[in-house]
Structure formats: structure tokens, C-alpha cells
N, C-alpha and C positions, 0 to 999 in steps of 0.2 A: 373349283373352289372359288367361293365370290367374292369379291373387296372387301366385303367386312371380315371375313378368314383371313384375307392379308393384311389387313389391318394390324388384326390379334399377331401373327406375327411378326412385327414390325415393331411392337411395343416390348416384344420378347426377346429383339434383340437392342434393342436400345438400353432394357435390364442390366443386361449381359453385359453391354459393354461400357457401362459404366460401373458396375463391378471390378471390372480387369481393368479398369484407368487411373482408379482411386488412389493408389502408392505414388504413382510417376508424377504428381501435383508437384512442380514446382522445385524439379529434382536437383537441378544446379544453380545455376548462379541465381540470387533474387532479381528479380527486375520493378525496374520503375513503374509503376500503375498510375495514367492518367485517371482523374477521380474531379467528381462535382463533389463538394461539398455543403450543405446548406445548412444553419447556427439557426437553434431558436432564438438567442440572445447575444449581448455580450461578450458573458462569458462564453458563450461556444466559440466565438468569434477568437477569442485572445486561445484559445484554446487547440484551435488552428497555426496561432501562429506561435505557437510556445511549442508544438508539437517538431517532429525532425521532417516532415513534407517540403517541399519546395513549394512556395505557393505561385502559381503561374498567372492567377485571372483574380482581382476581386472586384467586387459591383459596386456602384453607386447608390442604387434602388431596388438590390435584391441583396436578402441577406444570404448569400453563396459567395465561392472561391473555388477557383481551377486549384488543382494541387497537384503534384505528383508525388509519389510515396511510394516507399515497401510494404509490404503486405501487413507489417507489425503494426506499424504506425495504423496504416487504412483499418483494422479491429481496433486499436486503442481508440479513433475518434467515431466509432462505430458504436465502442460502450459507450462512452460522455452521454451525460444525462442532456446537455446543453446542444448535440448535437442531432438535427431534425432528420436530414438523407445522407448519404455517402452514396455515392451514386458512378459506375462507370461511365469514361467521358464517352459517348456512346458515338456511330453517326449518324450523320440525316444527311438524305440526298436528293436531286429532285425528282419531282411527281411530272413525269411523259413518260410516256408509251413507247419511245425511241423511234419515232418517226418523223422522218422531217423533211422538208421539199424547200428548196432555193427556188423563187421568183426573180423574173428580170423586168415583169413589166410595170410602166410606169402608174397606171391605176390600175389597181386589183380588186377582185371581186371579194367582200365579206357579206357571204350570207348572214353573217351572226349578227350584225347591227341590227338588218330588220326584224330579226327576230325577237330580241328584246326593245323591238319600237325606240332604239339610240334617237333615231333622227325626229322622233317629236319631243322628245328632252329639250334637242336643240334647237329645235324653233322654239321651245318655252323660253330658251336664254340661258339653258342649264347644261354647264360642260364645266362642271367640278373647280370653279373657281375660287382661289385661296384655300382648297380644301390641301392637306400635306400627309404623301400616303410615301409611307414608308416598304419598298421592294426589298424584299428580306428575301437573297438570292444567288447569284453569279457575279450582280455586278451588272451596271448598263453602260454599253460603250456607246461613246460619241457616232450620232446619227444625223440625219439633214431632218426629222422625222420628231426628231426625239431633242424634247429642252428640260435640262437635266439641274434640277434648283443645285445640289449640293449630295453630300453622302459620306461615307463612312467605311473602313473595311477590317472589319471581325478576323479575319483570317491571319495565320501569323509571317506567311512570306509575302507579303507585300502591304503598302498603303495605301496603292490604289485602289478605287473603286472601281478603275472602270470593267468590263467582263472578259473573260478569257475561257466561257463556253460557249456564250450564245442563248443559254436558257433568259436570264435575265433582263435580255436586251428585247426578246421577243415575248417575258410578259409584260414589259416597260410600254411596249408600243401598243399594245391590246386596249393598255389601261388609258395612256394619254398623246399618244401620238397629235401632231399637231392636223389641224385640218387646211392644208397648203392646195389640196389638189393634183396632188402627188402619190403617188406611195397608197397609204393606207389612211384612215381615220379610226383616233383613238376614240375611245366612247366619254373620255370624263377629258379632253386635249387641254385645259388651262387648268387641271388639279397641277399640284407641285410636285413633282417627282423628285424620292432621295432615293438612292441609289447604294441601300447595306449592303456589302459585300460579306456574305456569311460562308460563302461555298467557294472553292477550288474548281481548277482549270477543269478538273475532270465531274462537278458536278455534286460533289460530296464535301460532307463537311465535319463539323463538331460540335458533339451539344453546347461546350463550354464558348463556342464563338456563337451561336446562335444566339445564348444567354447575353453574350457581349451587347449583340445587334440590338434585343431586346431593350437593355437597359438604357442602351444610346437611345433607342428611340423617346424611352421615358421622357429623358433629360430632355432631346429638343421636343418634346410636346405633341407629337405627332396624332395626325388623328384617324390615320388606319395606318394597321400593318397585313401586307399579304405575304402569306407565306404559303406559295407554291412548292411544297416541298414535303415531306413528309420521311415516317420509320416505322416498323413495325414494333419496335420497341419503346413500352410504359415509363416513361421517366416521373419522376415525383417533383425534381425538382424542378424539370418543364413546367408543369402544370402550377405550380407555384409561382413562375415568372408571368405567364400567359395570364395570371393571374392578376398579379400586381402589375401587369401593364390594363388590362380591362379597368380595374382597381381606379386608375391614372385616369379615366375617360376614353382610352384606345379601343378601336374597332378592331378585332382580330380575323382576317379571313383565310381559310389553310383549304389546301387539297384533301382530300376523300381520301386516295391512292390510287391505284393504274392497275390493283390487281384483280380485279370483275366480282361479281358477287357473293364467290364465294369465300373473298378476304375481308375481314374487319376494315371499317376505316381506319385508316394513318393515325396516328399521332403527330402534330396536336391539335388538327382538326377536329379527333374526339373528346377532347377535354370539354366541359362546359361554355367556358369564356369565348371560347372559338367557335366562329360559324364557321360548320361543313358545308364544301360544296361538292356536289356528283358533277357529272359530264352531259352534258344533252348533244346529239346529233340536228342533221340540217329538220329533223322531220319531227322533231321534239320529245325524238325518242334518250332512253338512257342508253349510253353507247358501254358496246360490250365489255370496254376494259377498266368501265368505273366500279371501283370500288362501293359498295352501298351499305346501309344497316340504319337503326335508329338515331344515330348522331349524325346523319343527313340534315342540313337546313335549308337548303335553297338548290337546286339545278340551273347550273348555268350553257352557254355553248361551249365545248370542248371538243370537238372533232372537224381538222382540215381548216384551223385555224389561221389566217393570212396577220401577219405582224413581221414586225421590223426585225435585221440580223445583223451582226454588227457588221460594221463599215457603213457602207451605201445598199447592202442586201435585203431584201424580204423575201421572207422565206413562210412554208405551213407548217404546223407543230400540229401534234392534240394532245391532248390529256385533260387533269381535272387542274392542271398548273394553269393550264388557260382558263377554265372555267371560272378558278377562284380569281382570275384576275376582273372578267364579265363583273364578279360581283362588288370587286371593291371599288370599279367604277362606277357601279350604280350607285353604292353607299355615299362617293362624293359629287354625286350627282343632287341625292337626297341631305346631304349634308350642308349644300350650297341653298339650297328651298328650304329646308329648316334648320338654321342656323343655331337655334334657341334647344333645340334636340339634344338631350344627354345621346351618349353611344346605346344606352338601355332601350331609349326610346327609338332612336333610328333603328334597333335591330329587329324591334318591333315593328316599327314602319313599313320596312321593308318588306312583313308578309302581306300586307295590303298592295304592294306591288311585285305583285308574283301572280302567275295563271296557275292554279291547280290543277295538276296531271295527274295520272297514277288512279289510287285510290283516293275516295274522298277526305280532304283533309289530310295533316300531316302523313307521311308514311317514311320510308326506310329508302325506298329511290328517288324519289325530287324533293322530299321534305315538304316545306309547305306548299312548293312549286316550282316553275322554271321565273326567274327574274325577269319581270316586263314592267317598260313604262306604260302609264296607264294611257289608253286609248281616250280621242276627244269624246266627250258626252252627248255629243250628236255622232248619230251613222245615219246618217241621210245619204252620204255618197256611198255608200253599203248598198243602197237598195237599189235595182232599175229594173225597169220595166220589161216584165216577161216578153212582150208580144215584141221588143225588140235581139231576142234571141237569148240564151244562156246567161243567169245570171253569176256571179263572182262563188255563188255557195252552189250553184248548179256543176259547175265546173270543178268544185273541188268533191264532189257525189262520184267521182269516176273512182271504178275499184280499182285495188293498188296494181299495178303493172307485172305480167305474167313473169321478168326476167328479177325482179324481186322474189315473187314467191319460188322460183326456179334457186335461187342464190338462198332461198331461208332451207328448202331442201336439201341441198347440197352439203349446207353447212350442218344437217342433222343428220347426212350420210343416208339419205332416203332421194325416194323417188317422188319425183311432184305427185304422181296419183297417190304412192303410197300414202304420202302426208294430209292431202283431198279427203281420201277413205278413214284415215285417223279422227279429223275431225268433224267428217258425217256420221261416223260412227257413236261422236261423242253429242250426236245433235247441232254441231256448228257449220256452216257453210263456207271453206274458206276462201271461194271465189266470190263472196259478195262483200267483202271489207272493204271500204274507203281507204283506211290507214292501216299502216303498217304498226300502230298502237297496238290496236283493238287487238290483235291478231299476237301482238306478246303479250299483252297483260291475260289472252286466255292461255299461253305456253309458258307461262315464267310468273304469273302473278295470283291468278286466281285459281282454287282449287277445284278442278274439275280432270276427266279421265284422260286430257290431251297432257296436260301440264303435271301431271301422275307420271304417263309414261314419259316423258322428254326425261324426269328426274329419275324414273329407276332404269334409263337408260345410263343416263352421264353415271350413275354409283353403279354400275352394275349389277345391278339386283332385282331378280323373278316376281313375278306378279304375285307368284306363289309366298312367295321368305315376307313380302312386304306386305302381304294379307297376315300373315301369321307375326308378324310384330305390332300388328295392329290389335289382332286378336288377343293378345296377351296380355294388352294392355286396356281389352273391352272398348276401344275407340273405333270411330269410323272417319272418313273422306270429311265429316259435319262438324268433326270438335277442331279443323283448324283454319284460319281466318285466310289465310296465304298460303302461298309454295314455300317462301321463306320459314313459317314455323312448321311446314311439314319438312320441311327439309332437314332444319335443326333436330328435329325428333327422330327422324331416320339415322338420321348420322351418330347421335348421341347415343341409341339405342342400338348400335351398332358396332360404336368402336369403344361403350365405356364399361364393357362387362368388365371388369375388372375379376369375377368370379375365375370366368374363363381363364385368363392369363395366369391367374393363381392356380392354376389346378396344371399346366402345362409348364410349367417351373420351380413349382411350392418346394420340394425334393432335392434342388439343388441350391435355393435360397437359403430355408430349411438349414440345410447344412452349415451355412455358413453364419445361422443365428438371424438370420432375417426373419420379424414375426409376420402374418397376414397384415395386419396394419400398419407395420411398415411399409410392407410393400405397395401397399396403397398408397399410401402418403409419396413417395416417390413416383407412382402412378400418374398419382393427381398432379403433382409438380410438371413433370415430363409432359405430360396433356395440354396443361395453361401454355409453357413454355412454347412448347412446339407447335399450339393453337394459330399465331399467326404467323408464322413462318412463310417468308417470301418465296419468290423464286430466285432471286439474284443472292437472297440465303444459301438454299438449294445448290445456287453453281460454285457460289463458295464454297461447301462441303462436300463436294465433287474434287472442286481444288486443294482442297486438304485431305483429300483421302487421296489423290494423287503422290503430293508431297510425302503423305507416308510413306507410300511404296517408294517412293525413290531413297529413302535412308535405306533400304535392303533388306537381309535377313543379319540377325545377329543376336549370340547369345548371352548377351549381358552389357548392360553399358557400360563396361570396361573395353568392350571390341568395337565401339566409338570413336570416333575424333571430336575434338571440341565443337567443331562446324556442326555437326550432327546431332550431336548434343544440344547446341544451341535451335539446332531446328527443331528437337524433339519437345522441346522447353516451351517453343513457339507455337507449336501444332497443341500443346496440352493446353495452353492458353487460351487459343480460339477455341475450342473445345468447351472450356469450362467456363468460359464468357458465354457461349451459347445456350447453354444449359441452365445457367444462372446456379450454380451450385461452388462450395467450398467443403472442406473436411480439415480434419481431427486426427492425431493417429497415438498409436499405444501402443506400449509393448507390456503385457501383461506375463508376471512369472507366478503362480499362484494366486495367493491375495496380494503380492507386489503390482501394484500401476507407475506405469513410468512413462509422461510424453512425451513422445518424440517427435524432432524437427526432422523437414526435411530430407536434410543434408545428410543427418545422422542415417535415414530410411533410407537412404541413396546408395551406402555403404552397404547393408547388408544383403548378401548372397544367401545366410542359411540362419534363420531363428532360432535351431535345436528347440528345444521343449517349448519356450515361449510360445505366447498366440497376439498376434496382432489384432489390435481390436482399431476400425476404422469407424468414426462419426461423420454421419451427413448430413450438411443443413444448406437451406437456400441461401439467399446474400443476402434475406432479413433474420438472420441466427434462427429462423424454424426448424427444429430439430425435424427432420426424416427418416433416418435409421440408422444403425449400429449395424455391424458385419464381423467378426472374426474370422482369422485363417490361421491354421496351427501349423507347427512347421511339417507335420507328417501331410498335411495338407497341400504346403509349398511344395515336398514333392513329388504330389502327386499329378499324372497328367489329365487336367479337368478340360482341355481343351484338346479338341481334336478337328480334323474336318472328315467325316464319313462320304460313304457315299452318296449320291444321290441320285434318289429313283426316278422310271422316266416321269411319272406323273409330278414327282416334285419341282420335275426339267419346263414342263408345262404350263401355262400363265393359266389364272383363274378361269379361264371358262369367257369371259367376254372379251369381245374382240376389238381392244384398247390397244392402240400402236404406243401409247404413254406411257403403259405399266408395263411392255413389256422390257423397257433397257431396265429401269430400276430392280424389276425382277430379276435380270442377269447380276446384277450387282450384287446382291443376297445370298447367290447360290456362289459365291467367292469363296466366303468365309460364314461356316455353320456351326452353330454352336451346338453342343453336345457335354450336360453333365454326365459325370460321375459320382456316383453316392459314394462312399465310403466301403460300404458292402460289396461296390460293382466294380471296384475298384479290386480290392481282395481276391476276388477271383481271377482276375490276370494270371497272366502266365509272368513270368520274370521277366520273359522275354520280351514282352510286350510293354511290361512297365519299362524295361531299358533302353527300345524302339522311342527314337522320333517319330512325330506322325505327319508323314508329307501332305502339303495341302493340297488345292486341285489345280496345280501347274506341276506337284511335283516338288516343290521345293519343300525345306522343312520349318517348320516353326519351332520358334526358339525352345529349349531344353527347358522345363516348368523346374529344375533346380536352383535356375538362376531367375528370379521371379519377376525382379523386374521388367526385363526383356522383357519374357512372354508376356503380361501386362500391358504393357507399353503397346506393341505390336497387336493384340488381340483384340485391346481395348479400343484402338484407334480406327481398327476395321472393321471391326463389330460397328461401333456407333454411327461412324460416316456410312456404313450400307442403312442401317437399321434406320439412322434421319432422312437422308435419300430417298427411300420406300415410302416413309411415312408420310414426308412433305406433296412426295408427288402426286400420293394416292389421295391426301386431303385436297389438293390442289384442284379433284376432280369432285369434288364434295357437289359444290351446284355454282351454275354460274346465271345469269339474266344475258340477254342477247345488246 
């Protein structure tokens, strides 16, 4: 079976188990919800605070407020007409790779200066002076290295600025390290370093302190913000700060992400006001773990980065945290030469100082290019004289070095010849490249039959399935410009049949009053949501499908303790925060409707004739579906786990060491309707039979609804996201 078959089931049970989790919202005690809130006006503003919230944060330059509130209250300023977002306080964390290396020696080597020509800036006289670039981060600790103007700290246990990770002390030194002869050289060493402290010891943060940093920096006037750091989650009211800082004349510069190419960029580097930056290697390549797509602006250096660590340390870091720092040095580099430059126009500026890489003109991996200062307008010392031996361009004609293309093999799980005969076969010759460019832009960029196969290698999929999706859609190899839009088209074509998943469920949705269009809409929702889903998402709901299993087995939550209870409260939380969904509920007696809270749903063991009717809507009130369960329904047993056959035992057919644990995951907990009809024919015996799962153990009694519910739901969904993330995970990446 090929990825795109696991796909389809993977959606099918994500279905399923948000189905079985819908009751258990929010079963005990209410809790506090940290919340953005953003006012069109006044009145929304007084509206906030006339409401019962606690208000935690309000801005000076952004019409927003921190709140915390119950659920009631977050829908009451949800309706207000005066009110623009409500928004979860979400986090951001920063943008590395998690790789880092402690230096001891006293001058260290940075490739990346020469690379964006740092050192003809500063023979020009230009090393970012009076320009004030706001480090929106960890925090910078005091360095011999590092002269630190003043700052600020967002965060709420403490008021210092200085850092208690490390991230922020090592973009601090990238940006302006002094040039002493020591250590390291900063690229902009006389810009003004402030020092926001938006993020905690361990690197993470909160939308509502970042919002803080923001505003502070308004206030003192600053004229770049970097923000190394990033989330995979859309805020509105982000993008409205980022806003009215640009708004202010502020230079915005953000990370890409760290998750390679087959993840969107970060947020809020994707937002318009922010320039994105990707990651460049020593060889001006884009390095494997940058994040890419169309809100790319510039490639900077990010990989094996030398900068300062707190105390007396320097240390290497990579990511695109370093790269965005490359660029905000250059900004107050060009900031200091053009003084008179709005931020409009510096941003401008700046693609006149950049080398175009990639494809010509903007693209998705460097954007307009990697950031260089411009070369003297004479190259006279460029040229010399053949008859005195190898000139500087002769010398760089040598083709790329065999232990290279051995390591580009290895990494494709191929044999050097195999990969030789791949691309003679495709007409290329891959022992005569100079660079190691030329050689990924034909495997990762441009559409021909090497960079075909690398791709239905990584999705595992036949030459055969991928000729016939083409075909069905009358296109060839000629209708697409990239690997990235053939990639998007495979993928899309692959995981968004939606017919398919309806036709493998319909019967037991069906049932429960789900129409076709509902279940699309839910579909569709599920898709967006889980579209960019991390991996450090991914180990979270590993960690929360763990936590379930540790509450046990049990058949109601009555056979609870509070603790458990409150865990169960807490797990349905992360849950339905990740989902981006909320509900409705009803108890319907004929034409009697009646809403019910909660607390009230918490209580009930048995509906008798009544039918529950659940509403689903995202966190902007878009209606999704409706669902009933009647009581003869409640108990019946809709859930089982059967057996499974060997070939189901089986991974897809490609030999992916990645999909195989997530696939064990799956085969835990299998869902299995029952119609109503299929039900009927039971034996009694059967209907009054637990149905042990595949340890053996039993799952809860479907009389007492909640449990099973609870328990189903939670299993269901943490395998079925799991799957889903890891298998997109493997979508397409660039090297």
C-alpha cells in the first residue's frame, strides 16, 4: 500500500476520533484560558474591561490586551461587534536546529563574513553606527565581546534582560560583536544593541510577551527588530502588531524555520511587514533544514555559525536564527549609508545588495538572493596573467570533490554509481560540476527525470501511480515550472481525495447524521490545521498519548480520582487547542431542544429516548457539522478493536524506517463501525461481551459513554495525528 493509501487512512482516523472526544470538552472544573484579545475601537476596549476576564497585558501602540478568562466570558467578547481577534495566548520558540558547539579559542574562524564581503562595508566606514536594533529573544548576557546599550524583559518571572539560554546572546554577537581582536567580529560592531527578553530559560515564549517586546520597541523608536524565532501557528493579532511596528518605520527581520522544505515558513516571518530569511551554507547553498516557500526574502549564512555564548564562551549554532541576524546586520549597515531611507525603501535597497542564486530572480529558496555587500567596481586584482599559472576562476573550475558526491549518495541511500547512471541516464553528467549548486538545483529544483525520481522516492510512489495522476489530469513533466509546484500537485492529488475517505466512512457518519458536506468541511478544517504541523508538535502528541495511557482503563468517570480527572481536562485541552475546534451540545426530546453545559453532560450515564445533538465549529464560529447519538446508540458497542491481518501488520510497500514506528502506532487502536443493522444481528452475547483491545485489556463499557469517549477519542486522534504529521513530514524536502 503506498503513502498516499496511508494518508487516506490517517484522515480516517482523525474522523473517528474527534467524533468520540466531542462530549468530554471541558468535563470538570472550568479553567482559566490565557487569551489575546484585539478592540477595533473604544468601545471594544471598555468592553474588555467591563467584561469578568482578568486582564493581564494592555499595550501602549497596539490596540490588544492579555486576558485570562472562562470560556463564557472568551464567546461573550467573541460576539462584540467592537471586538476584532480573541486569539489563544499561543507560543513561539526559537528558530536552531539544536546544534551547538562551545569554542575556546581566542580568534575564530567565520567563514560567513567573507561571504557577504562584511570586511568591504568596513573599510567603507560602515559598521552600523547609531543604527538601534532591537534582539527580540532570550535575552543577552554580559560578554567582553558584547556592549549591550540597554533592554527590556517581556517575560513574566523576571526583569532582567540578561539571557538564561544562550540563543540570544549568540544572535547578539553575529549582529555586533565588537571588533577588539578577540573572539569574534560582529558584522554591524557600533549598531546599538537592546536586549528584549521575550523568551524563557528553556527557549520559548508567549504571543502576549512578544506583543509586549513589540510595543516596547515602538515606544523607544527602534529601527530594526530581529526576531530569530518563530511558530507554526497563524496569529492575526501577530500580524497586526508586526504591522504597526512596520507602520512606526521599523525594519522587521524573522526566521524562515528549521523545518526544511517541506515546512511552510514560520510565522511572523510570513506575514507581509517581515522580511523572511532562509539559511545559506559555506558553499551558498540552501542548507537542509531551512524552511523555504514564497515569503522567502533574502538568504543569509546559517550553518556552523561562530558567535558569542554567555559568560567569556563562543560557541557554533546554525539555523535561519542566525541567518535572520546576517540580515539585520546588513540593514544597519545600509541604514548608516542611507540615513534619509524610510524602512520601505531600505527594504528595497537591500535587493540591490544581494547575489541572485537559485532561479533567476525572486524564488521560494533565497528570495531575491543571499545578502552581499557590493564588490569594488574595479576587478583588476580579479585578473592575472595566465602564462603565470592558474588563475583565481581556474581554480574554482575544479569539479566538486568525490567524498562530497559519495556523502550526497549516501544520504539518498544509493550507491555513487547508482546516482552517476541516474543522471546520465537523465542526460547529465554528474562528475563534471564545479559546484555542488548546479548539482541540487538539477535534484531539488528543476524539473527533469533525476529530481522526478529523488521525489517519488522521498513520497513513495511508482513511476507507474505518478504517470497515472498525471494522466488524469492530461498534464506532463512541461506544465510545471519547479519541483516545488510538482511536488505541491502530487501531494495534493494524493492526500485531498476527499471522495475516497467518504466512501470508507460515509455509513457510519451517516449514522450519526453527518452529511457529505459536512464531512468535508471538517475535512477541509483537519487539512489547513494539521498542514503545518511541526515536529516538536509531533513529540508533543506522542507525549499526550502517552499521558493518556497512564490514567488506565476505566468505565466512567466516576471510577476517577480528581487528579485524573484534572489530567483528563488537561489532555482534552491540548487536544482541542490543536485542532482549533470548539462545540455545542443538546439534548433533544422530540421537538423539545434543550442546551446543555458541560457539567450537566458530565453527569449523564444514560439518555433513555433522548438524542444528543453535538455542534462543530472552528474558533472563528464556522459552522462544521452537526452529529447526533441516540440513546440506543449510547449503548451500543461502536467501538471495537478487531483483528489484524498480516498484510495490515505490514508498512506500505516502501522501505521507510520513519513510517514504520508511526505505523505501529495505528495498529493499537482500530476503529471499526457498526451500522445499526450490523449491530442487530449480534448475538446477546456479544452485545454484553467487552471487546478487549490488542494487549488484551478491555475498553471501557459503551453504557457509560463518557469513558469510552474519552479513552477512544484520545487514542484514536494522538495515533491518527502521529501518522499524519510524520507521513507529511516526508512530503519533499531540498538538500
Amino acid at each position: 500500500m503506498n503513502k498516499l493509501l496511508v494518508m487516506q487512512r490517517i484522515i480516517v482516523l482523525l474522523l473517528a476520533g474527534f467524533i468520540f472526544q466531542l462530549p468530554t470538552e471541558n468535563v470538570y472544573a472550568e479553567e482559566e484560558k490565557q487569551m489575546v484579545v484585539v478592540y477595533e475601537n473604544e468601545k471594544g476596549e471598555k468592553a474588555i474591561q467591563d467584561s469578568s476576564a482578568a486582564v493581564e497585558e494592555q499595550y501602549d501602540h497596539l490596540s490588544a490586551a492579555a486576558i485570562s478568562a472562562d470560556t463564557e466570558t472568551i464567546d461573550e467578547l467573541k460576539q462584540d461587534p467592537d471586538i476584532k481577534y480573541v486569539e489563544p495566548d499561543s507560543k513561539i520558540r526559537i528558530a536552531d536546529n539544536g546544534e551547538s558547539q562551545t569554542s575556546q579559542a581566542t580568534a575564530l574562524e567565520q567563514w560567513n563574513l567573507a561571504s557577504i564581503h562584511a570586511p568591504m562595508a568596513w573599510e567603507d566606514g560602515l559598521t552600523g553606527n547609531g543604527v538601534k536594533i532591537a534582539i527580540m529573544d532570550s535575552g543577552i548576557y554580559p560578554h567582553a565581546d558584547l556592549e549591550i546599550t540597554g533592554g527590556f524583559s517581556a517575560v513574566d518571572y523576571t526583569t532582567s534582560y540578561e539571557d538564561d539560554e544562550g540563543h540570544g546572546t549568540h544572535v547578539a554577537g553575529i549582529i555586533g560583536a565588537k571588533h577588539d581582536g578577540k573572539g569574534i567580529d560582529g558584522i554591524a560592531p557600533d549598531a546599538d544593541l537592546y536586549a528584549v527578553k521575550v523568551l524563557d530559560e528553556t527557549g520559548e515564549g508567549y504571543l502576549s510577551d512578544l506583543l509586549k517586546g513589540i510595543d516596547w520597541a515602538i515606544t523607544q523608536n527602534m529601527d530594526i527588530i530581529n526576531l530569530s524565532m518563530g511558530t507554526a501557528d497563524k496569529s492575526d493579532t501577530l500580524e497586526d502588531a508586526v504591522g504597526k511596528a512596520y507602520q512606526a518605520g521599523i525594519l522587521l527581520v524573522a526566521a524562515s524555520g528549521n523545518e526544511g522544505a517541506g515546512h511552510p515558513v514560520d510565522y511572523p516571518a510570513a506575514y507581509e511587514p517581515v522580511i523572511a530569511v532562509s539559511a545559506t551554507d559555506s558553499n551558498n547553498n540552501i542548507t537542509s533544514f531551512s524552511s523555504v516557500g514564497d515569503e522567502v526574502e533574502f538568504a543569509a549564512p546559517g550553518a556552523d555559525i561562530q558567535s558569542t555564548l554567555p559568560g567569556a564562551d563562543y560557541g557554533v549554532m546554525s539555523g535561519t536564527s542566525q541567518a535572520t541576524s546576517h540580515v539585520s546586520a546588513m540593514l544597519a549597515i545600509l541604514k548608516q549609508q542611507f540615513p534619509a531611507d524610510t524602512n520601505a525603501q531600505l527594504r528595497q535597497r537591500l535587493q540591490q545588495y544581494s547575489t541572485d542564486l537559485g532561479q533567476e530572480g525572486r524564488d521560494g529558496l533565497y528570495g531575491y538572493g543571499m545578502i552581499q555587500y557590493p564588490a569594488p567596481e574595479s576587478t583588476d586584482e580579479l585578473v592575472s596573467d595566465p602564462a603565470e599559472g592558474n588563475s583565481p576562476q581556474d581554480e574554482a573550475e575544479e569539479s566538486v570533490p568525490a567524498e562530497e558526491l559519495q556523502a550526497l549518495a549516501d544520504e539518498l541511500d544509493m550507491a555513487l554509481e547508482e546516482l552517476a547512471d541516474l543522471f546520465a541516464a537523465s542526460g547529465f553528467d554528474l562528475y563534471s560540476y564545479t559546484n555542488m549548486g548546479k548539482i541540487d538545483d538539477i535534484m531539488y529544483q528543476d524539473v527533469n527525470e533525476v529530481s522526478v525520481y529523488v521525489l517519488l522516492e522521498n513520497m513513495g510512489l511508482s513511476r507507474d501511480e505518478f504517470d497515472q495522476l498525471l494522466a488524469a489530469d492530461d498534464m506532463t513533466l512541461a506544465d510545471f515550472e519547479n519541483v516545488e509546484e510538482l511536488t505541491d500537485y502530487v501531494y495534493r492529488k494524493g492526500s485531498n481525495d476527499f471522495d475516497t475517505y467518504w466512501d470508507q466512512t460515509s455509513s457510519a457518519l451517516q449514522e450519526m447524521g453527518i452529511s457529505k458536506e459536512e464531512g468535508r468541511k471538517l475535512y477541509d478544517h483537519l487539512e489547513s490545521v494539521l498542514g503545518s504541523i511541526s515536529d516538536d508538535t509531533i513529540d508533543e502528541i506522542a507525549s499526550l498519548n502517552e499521558r493518556a495511557k497512564a490514567i488506565g482503563d476505566f468505565e466512567s468517570l466516576n471510577d476517577l480520582d480528581e487528579g485524573q480527572r484534572e489530567e483528563l481536562v488537561s489532555l482534552w485541552y491540548d487536544f482541542i487547542e490543536l485542532f482549533q475546534l470548539k462545540a455545542k451540545f443538546y439534548l433533544m426530546d422530540g421537538d423539545e431542544e434543550r442546551e446543555v453545559t458541560i457539567e450537566e453532560l458530565s453527569q449523564i450515564t444514560d439518555i433513555g429516548k433522548q438524542t444528543l445533538l453535538v455542534e462543530l465549529y472552528d474558533t472563528k464560529d464556522e459552522f462544521l457539522l452537526d452529529l447526533s447519538v441516540n440513546g440506543e446508540q449510547f449503548d451500543q458497542n461502536l467501538l471495537h478493536a478487531p483483528e489484524v491481518s498480516p498484510e495490515e501488520k505490514k508498512t506500505d510497500g516502501v522501505q521507510n524506517p520513519k513510517l514504520e514506528e508511526p505505523e505501529k502506532e495505528a495498529e493499537e487502536i482500530t476503529l471499526t463501525y457498526k451500522t445499526a443493522e450490523s449491530v442487530g444481528q449480534e448475538s446477546d452475547k456479544d452485545k454484553n461481551q467487552d471487546h478487549p483491545d490488542k494487549e488484551g485489556q478491555r475498553l471501557p463499557d459503551t453504557a457509560s459513554p463518557i469513558g469510552n469517549i474519552v479513552a477512544a477519542g484520545l487514542a484514536l486522534t494522538a495515533a491518527g495525528v502521529i501518522l499524519y504529521a510524520r507521513n507529511r513530514r516526508m512530503k519533499y524536502r531540498t538538500k
